[in-house]
C-alpha positions as protocol buffer text, in pm:
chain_id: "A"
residue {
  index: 1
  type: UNK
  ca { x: 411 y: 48 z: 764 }
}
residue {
  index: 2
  type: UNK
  ca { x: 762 y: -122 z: 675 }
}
residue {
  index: 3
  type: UNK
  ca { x: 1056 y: 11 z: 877 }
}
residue {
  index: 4
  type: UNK
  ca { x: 1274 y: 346 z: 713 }
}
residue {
  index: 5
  type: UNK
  ca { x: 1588 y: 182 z: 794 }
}
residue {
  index: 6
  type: UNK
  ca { x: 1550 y: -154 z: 611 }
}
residue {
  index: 7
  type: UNK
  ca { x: 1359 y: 9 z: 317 }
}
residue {
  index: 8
  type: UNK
  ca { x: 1688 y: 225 z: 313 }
}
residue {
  index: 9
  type: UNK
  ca { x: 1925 y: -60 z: 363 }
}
residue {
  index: 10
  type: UNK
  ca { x: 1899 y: -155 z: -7 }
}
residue {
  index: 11
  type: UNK
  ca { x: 2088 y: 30 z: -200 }
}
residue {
  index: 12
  type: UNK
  ca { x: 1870 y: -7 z: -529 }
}
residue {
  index: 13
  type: UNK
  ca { x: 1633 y: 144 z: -319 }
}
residue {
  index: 14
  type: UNK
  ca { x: 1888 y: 421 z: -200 }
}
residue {
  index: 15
  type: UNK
  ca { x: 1912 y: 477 z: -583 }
}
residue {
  index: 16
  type: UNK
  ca { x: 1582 y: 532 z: -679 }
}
residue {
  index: 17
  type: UNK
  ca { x: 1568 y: 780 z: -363 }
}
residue {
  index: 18
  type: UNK
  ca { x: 1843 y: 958 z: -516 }
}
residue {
  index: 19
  type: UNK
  ca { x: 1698 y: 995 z: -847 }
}
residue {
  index: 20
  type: UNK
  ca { x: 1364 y: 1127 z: -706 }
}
residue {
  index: 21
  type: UNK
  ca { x: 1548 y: 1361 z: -500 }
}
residue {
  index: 22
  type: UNK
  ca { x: 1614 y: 1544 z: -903 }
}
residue {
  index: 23
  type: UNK
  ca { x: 1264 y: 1505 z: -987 }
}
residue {
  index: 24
  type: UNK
  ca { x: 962 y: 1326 z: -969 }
}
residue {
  index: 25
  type: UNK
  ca { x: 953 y: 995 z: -1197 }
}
residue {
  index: 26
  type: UNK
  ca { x: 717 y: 700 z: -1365 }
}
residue {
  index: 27
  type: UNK
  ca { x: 734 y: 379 z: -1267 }
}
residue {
  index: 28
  type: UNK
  ca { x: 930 y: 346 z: -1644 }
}
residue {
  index: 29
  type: UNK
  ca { x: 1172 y: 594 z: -1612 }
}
residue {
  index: 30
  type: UNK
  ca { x: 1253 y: 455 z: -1285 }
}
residue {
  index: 31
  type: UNK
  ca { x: 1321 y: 96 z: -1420 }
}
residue {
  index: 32
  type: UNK
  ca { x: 1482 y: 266 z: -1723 }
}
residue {
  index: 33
  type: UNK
  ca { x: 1796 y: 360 z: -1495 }
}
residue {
  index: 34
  type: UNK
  ca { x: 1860 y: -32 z: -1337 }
}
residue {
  index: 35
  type: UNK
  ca { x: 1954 y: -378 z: -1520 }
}
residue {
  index: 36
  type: UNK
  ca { x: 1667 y: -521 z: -1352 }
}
residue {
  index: 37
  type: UNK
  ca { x: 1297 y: -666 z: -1451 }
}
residue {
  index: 38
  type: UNK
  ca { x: 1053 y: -419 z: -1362 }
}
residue {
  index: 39
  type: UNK
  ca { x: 893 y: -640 z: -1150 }
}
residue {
  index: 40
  type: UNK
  ca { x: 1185 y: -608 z: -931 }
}
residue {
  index: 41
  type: UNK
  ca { x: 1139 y: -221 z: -931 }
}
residue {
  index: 42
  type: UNK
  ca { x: 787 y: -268 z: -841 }
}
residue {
  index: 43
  type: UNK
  ca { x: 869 y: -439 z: -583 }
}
residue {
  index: 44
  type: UNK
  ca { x: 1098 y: -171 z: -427 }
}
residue {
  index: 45
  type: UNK
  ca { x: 880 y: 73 z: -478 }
}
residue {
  index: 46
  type: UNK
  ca { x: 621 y: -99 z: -292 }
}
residue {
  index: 47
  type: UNK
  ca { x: 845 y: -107 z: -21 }
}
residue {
  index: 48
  type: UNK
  ca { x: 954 y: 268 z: -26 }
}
residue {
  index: 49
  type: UNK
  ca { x: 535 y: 322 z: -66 }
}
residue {
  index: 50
  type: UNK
  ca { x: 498 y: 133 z: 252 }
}
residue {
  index: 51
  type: UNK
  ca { x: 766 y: 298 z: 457 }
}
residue {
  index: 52
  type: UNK
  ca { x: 626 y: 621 z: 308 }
}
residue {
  index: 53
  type: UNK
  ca { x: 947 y: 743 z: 193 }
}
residue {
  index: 54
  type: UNK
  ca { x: 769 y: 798 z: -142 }
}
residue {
  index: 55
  type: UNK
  ca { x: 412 y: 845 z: -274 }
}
residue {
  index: 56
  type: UNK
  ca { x: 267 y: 726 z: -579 }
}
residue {
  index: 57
  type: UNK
  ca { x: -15 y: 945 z: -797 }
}
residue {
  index: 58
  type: UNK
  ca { x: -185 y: 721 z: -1073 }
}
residue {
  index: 59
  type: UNK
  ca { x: -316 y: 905 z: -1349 }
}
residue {
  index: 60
  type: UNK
  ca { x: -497 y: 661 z: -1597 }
}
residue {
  index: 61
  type: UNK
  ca { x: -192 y: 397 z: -1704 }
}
residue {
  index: 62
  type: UNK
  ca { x: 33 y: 618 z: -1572 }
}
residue {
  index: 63
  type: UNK
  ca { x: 205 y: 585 z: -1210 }
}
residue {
  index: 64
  type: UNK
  ca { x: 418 y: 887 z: -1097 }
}
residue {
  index: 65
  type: UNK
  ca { x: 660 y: 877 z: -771 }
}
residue {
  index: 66
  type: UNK
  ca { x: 786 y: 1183 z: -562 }
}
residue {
  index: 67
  type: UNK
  ca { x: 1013 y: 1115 z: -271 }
}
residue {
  index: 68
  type: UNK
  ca { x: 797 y: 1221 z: 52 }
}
residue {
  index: 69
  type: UNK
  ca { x: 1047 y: 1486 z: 166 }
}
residue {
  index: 70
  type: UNK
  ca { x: 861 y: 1539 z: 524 }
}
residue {
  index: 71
  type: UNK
  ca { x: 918 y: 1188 z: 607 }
}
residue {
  index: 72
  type: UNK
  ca { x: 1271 y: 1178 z: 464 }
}
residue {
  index: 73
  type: UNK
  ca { x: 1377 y: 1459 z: 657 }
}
residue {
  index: 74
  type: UNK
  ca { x: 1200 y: 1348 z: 991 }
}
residue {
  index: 75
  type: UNK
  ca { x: 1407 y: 1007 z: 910 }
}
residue {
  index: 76
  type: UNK
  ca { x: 1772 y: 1193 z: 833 }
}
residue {
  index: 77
  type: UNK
  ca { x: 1687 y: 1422 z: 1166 }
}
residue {
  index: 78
  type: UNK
  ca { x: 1707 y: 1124 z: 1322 }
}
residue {
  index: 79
  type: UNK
  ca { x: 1994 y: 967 z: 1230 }
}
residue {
  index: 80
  type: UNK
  ca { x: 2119 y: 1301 z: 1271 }
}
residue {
  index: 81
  type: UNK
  ca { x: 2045 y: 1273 z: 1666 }
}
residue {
  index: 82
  type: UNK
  ca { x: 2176 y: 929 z: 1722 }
}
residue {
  index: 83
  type: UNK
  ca { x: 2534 y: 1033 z: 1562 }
}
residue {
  index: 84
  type: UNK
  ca { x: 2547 y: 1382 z: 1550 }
}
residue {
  index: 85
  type: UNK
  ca { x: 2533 y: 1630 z: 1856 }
}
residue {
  index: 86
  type: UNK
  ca { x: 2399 y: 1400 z: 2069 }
}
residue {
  index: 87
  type: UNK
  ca { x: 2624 y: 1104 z: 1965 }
}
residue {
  index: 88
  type: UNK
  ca { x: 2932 y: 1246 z: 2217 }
}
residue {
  index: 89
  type: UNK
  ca { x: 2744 y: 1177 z: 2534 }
}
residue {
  index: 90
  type: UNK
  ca { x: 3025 y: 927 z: 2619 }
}
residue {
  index: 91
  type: UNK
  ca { x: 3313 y: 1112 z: 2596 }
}
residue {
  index: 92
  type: UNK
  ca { x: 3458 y: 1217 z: 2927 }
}
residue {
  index: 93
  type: UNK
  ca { x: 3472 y: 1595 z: 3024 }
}
């Protein structure tokens, strides 16, 4: 499985989290938003696939994504922790 936080430190890949956050998309209408060769999209969506920030359904030709909200809300919860609540720990009482 590829790490959250680099498959989140591209911000095409940011992007295309955003836009499945409206609604689940093909692999077209994905690569319909960017300026870039859909082998490039492919290729971020692979990596979104492998950090499981997204899943993929093929139905005959046809490849729909849906941003995997369980694991993108364990992953925010987290960064969350580390510089919300628990991120004063070091301030003097």
């Amino acid at each position: 499985m590829k790490d959250k936080w680099s498959a989140m430190a591209d911000p095409t890949r940011r992007e295309i989290l955003s836009l499945l956050r409206k609604r689940d998309m093909t692999a077209g209408e994905i690569a319909d938003r960017f300026n870039i060769s859909n082998a490039t999209i492919s290729h971020h969506l692979k990596i979104l696939r492998e950090a499981e920030l997204v899943t993929a359904e093929k139905e005959k030709q046809t490849i729909t994504y849906r941003i995997n909200m369980t694991v993108f809300q364990e992953f925010l919860a987290g960064i969350a922790a580390v510089f919300g609540k628990g991120g004063d720990s070091h301030e003097k009482e």
